[in-house]
N, C-alpha and C positions, 0 to 999 in steps of 0.2 A: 440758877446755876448750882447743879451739884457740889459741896465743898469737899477734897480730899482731908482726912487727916494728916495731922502734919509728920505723922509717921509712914504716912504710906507717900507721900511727897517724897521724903528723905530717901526712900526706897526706891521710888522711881529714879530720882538724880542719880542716884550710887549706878543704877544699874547701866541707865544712859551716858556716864563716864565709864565703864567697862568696855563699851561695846568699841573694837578695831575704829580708828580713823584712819578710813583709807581715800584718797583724793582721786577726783575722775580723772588726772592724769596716770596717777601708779594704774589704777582698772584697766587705763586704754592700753596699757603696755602688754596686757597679754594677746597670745594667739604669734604664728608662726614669722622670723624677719629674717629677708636672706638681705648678703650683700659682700662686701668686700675687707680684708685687710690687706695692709698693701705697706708690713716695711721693706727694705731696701729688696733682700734675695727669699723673701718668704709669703709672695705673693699668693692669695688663695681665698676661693671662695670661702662665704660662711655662712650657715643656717641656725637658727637662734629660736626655738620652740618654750615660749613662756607658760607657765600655766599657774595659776594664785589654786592654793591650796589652804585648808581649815587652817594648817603648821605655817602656813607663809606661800612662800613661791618655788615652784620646782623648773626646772628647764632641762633642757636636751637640747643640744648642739654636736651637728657635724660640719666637716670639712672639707674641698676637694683643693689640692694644690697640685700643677702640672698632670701625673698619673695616679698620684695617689692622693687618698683621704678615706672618710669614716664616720663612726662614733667617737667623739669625742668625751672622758671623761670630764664629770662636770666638780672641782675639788672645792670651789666656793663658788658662791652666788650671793652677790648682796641688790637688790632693788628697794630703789624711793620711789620718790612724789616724778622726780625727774629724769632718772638716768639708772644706768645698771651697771654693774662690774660682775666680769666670769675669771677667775682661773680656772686654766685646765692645763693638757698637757701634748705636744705633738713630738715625739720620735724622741720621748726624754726630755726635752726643754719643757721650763716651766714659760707658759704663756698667756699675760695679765690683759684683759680688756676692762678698757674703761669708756663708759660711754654715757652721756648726756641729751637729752630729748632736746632736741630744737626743731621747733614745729612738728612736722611728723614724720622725721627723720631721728636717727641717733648718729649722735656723730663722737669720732673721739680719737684717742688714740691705744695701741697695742704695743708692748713692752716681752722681746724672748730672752729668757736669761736659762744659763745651764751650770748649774754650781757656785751661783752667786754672780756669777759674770755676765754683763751685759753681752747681749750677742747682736739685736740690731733690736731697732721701733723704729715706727711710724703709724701712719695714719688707719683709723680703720669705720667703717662705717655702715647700717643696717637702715632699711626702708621695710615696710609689708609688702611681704611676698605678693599680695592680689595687688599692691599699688604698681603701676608700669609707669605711670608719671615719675613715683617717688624713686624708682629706679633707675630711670634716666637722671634725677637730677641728683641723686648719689656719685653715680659715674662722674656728673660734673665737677661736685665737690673733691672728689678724689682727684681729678687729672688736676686742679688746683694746685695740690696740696706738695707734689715734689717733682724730681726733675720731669722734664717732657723731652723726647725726639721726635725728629722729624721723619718724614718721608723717605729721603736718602739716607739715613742710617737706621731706618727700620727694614730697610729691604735689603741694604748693603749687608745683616745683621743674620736676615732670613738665608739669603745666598751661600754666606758662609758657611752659616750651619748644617745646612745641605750640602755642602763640597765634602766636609768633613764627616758626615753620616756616609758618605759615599764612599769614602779614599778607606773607615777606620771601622764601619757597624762590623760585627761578626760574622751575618748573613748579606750578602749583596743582595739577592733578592729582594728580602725587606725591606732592604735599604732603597732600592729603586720604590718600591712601592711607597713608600711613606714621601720620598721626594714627589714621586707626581702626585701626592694626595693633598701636601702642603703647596704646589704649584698651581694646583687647580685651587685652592682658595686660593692663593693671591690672584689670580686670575677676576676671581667672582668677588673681591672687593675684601674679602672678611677680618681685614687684616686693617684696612683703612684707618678705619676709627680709634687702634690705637696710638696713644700718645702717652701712655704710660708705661717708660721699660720693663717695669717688675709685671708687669700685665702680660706686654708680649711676650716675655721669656716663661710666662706659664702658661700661655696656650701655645703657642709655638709648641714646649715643652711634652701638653698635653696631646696633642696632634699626631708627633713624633710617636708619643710613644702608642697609641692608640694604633697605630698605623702599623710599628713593626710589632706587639702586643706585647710591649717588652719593659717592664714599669724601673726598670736600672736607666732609663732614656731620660735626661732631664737638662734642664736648661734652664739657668739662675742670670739673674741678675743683681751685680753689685756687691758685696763682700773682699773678702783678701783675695786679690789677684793670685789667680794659678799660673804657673808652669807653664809655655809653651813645651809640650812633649817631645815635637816635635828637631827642639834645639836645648832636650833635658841636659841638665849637668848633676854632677853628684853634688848631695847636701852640704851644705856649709856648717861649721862646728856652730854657730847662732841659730841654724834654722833646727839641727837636732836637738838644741836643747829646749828649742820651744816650744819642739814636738813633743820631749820630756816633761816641761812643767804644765803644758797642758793634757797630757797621761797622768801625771801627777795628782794635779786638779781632781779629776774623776776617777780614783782611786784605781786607775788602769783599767779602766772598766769591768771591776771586781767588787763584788759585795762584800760585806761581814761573812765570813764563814760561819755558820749556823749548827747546832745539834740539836734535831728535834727529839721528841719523845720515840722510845722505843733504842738509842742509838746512830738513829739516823739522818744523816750528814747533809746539809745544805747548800749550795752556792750559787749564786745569781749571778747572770753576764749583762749588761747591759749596752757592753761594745766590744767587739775584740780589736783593743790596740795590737799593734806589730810586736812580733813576738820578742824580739830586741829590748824594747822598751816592757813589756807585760810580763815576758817570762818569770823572773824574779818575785813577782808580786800572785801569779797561781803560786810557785812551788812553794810560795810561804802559805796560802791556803791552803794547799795538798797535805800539806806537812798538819795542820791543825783539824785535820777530819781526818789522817790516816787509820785513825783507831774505831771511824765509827763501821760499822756494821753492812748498812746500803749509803747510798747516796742519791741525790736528786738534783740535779742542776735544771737551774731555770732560767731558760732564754725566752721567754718573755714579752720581753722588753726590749731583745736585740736585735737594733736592726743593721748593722753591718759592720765590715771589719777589713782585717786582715785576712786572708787567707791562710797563711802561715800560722797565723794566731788558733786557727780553727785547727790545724791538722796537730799543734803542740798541744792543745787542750785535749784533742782525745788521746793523745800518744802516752799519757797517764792511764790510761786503763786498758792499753793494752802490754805483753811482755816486750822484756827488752829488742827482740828480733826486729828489726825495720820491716817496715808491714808496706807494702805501696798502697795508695791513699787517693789519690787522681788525680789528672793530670788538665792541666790548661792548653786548650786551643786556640791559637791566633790564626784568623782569617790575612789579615794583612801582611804580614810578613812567613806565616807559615811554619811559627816555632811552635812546639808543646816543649811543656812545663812541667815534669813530672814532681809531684808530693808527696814524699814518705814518712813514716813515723819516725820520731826521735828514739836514736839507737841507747842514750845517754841522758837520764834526768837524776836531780841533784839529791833527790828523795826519793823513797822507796814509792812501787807504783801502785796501782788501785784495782788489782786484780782481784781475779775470787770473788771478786761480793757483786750486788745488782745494783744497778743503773736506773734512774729512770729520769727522763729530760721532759719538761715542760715547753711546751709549744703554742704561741698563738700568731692568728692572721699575720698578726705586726712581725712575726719573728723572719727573716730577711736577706739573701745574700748569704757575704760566708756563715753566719750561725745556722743555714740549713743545709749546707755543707758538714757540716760536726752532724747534723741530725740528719740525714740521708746516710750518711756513711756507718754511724755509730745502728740503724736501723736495719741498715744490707748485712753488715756485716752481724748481725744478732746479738750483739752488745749490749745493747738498752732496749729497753722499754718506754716508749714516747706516748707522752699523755698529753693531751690539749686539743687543739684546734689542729685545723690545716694551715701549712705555713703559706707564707704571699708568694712562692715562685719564682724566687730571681735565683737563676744560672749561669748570668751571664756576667761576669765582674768587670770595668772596666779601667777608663781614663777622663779624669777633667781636662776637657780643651780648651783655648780662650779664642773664644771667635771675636771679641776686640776690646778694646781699655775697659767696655763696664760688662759685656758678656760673655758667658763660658756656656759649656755646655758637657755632662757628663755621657762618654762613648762605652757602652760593653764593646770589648773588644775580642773577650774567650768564653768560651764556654769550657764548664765543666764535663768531665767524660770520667764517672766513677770507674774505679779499678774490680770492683765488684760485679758491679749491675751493664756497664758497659753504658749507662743512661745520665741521666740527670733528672732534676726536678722543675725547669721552666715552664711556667703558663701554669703546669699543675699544683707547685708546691709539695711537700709531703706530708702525707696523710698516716695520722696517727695510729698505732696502737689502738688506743685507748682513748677513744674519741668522747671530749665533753667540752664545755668554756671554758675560754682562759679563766675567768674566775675562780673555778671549781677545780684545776690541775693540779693543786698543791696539795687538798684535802685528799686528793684521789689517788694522788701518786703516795704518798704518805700513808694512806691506808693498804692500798698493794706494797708497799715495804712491809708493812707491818704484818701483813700477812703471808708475806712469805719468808717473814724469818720467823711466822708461828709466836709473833705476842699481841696484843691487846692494846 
């Protein structure tokens, strides 16, 4: 037998302690897993694409809940021997998955928090996408895991929600269509097998809105009881202040006012609160960019609001003259709603200089209202993506003690264009990713005030 020197021994060891240990469990983890989260009103699929990299692990993960989902940003990733953890992020919630290999399932649970504040968890769980077994007994694990209904108030549940699409959608047409599209599945069984409410309230939800093509159609389960609209009363001095300290909370859904280089003035929306409550908190933004040069606002991130909040935000940049804005139409009762600009703001206004707003998919409801408008009327210049297409603003209903369901009930009707943006969204200017809008709209500033 050949002897090594005891230096090249030495050599070998060192280098055989270098070498990654990684366990045929962490291996099996990669490759594609769909499957479920499921807390109380935030039911929604999930897909979980692993992949082990020379630097560690990388993944991609998307979403579909009710009408909507996506790509999901992926903000952390940690995987072991046994189990995986993702933060990421949906509609501004931070949203934490934790999960644990038991056999060849992950099982675990899902935590949405928004400002530090717990918002709901529960359960959440993945099988491999090519397992059909492992997806069957996921399913089981999950209807386990919290409340269950039954028969009679999953159909008593359906019913309603149909009565109400019927009596309150914007379009009746639709509205019938989408009832006999979810009639004909109960019909054909489809509906049967569930027994998890956060489930049915998101195909249901999904169905709905598929049917009238209208992604404001949504149906939750579980959360702070809404409103019967129906038998609305005005606020109580407890319920507006909660409205206030939870405006509060999210700095009125107003960023840090920003000065980039060259002069040029920043500010991010990530919600338009009512303008009651928000107003105060732009005009103190306004007031701290008055001096720069252009400006940029970035919606983004915003997916929906006030209405009011949309028309006081752009009432800043134009003069003082009341400017009509557009108007809302109800199907149901037959009123419009007219929107004009603020005759009266507390700070001087944002005239003279250039605009330019940021846009992507996510951006939604009233914030593409502010960007349809501020675009017709040649105001700004809009940079980003194409926005998602909601026209139709509505109302939450309670179809019964744990379900609601959200109703567009108007449609937009610009005073400009005579149009709107549903199904299409609006289409930018200056079309590139969200990613890249900031550098882009920042370099068109900079170039049209002629610096560097």
């Amino acid at each position: 037998m050949m002897m090594l020197p005891k230096k090249a021994v030495l050599v070998a060891m060192i280098a055989l302690m270098l070498i990654p240990r990684t366990s045929v469990l962490a291996q099996d983890l990669t490759g594609r897993w769909k499957g479920r989260m499921e807390p109380t009103n935030l039911s929604a699929e999930i897909d979980l694409e692993l992949q082990r990299t020379v630097a560690g692990w990388k993944a991609e993960m998307t979403y579909r809940a009710g009408p909507n989902g996506g790509l999901l940003p992926v903000e952390e990733l940690r995987v072991d021997d046994d189990g995986v953890f993702v933060r990421t992020r949906i509609e501004g919630a931070e949203v934490s998955i934790e999960l644990a290999l038991e056999e060849d399932l992950m099982l675990g649970s899902v935590r949405v928090t928004e400002n530090g504040s717990l918002l709901v968890e529960g359960p959440v769980g993945l099988a491999r996408a090519s397992d059909a077994s492992g997806q069957t007994r996921l399913l089981a694990w999950l209807n386990e895991q919290g409340e269950a209904i039954d028969a009679e108030r999953r159909e008593a549940a359906i019913e309603r929600a149909l009565e109400l699409l019927l009596a309150n959608y914007i379009d009746l047409d639709l509205a019938e269509r989408a009832v006999a599209d979810v009639r004909g599945r109960l019909s054909r069984g489809e509906y049967n097998s569930l027994t998890s409410p956060a489930r049915l309230a998101e195909m249901l939800g999904r169905h709905l809105a598929e049917a009238t093509g209208d992604r404001h159609v949504q149906v939750k389960f579980g959360g702070e009881r809404v409103p019967d609209v129906a038998a609305s009363v005005d606020e109580t001095a407890e319920e507006l202040e909660r409205l206030r300290r939870d405006a509060e909370a999210a700095n009125f859904g107003i960023g840090e006012p920003r000065i980039l280089h060259g002069n040029v003035g920043y500010l991010a929306f990530n919600r338009f609160f009512r303008a009651e409550l928000a107003g105060d908190a732009l005009a103190a933004a306004m007031h701290r960019l008055a001096t720069t040069d252009a400006l940029i606002v970035d919606l983004r991130e915003c997916h929906g609001g006030d209405p009011v909040m949309s028309v006081l935000a752009a009432s800043w940049f134009f003069d003082g003259r009341p400017r009509h804005w557009n108007d809302l139409v109800r199907r149901s009762d037959g009123t419009t709603t007219q929107f004009w600009t603020a005759a009266w703001l507390p700070e001087p206004r944002y005239v003279g200089k250039p605009i330019y707003v940021l846009t992507a998919q996510r951006t939604f409801s009233a914030p593409e209202s502010f960007v349809y408008e501020l675009q017709q009327t040649g105001r700004a210049t809009i940079v980003g993506e194409v926005t998602g297409g909601g026209a139709h603003p509505g109302t939450w209903f309670q179809i019964d003690d744990g379900f609601s369901m959200f109703i567009p009930r108007s449609r937009y009707v610009s005073a400009v264009s005579g149009g709107d943006w549903e199904g299409t969204g609006v289409k930018p200017d200056v079309e590139c990713t969200a990613v890249e809008a900031l550098e882009c709209a920042h370099r068109l500033a900079l170039e049209r005030l002629g610096r560097e």
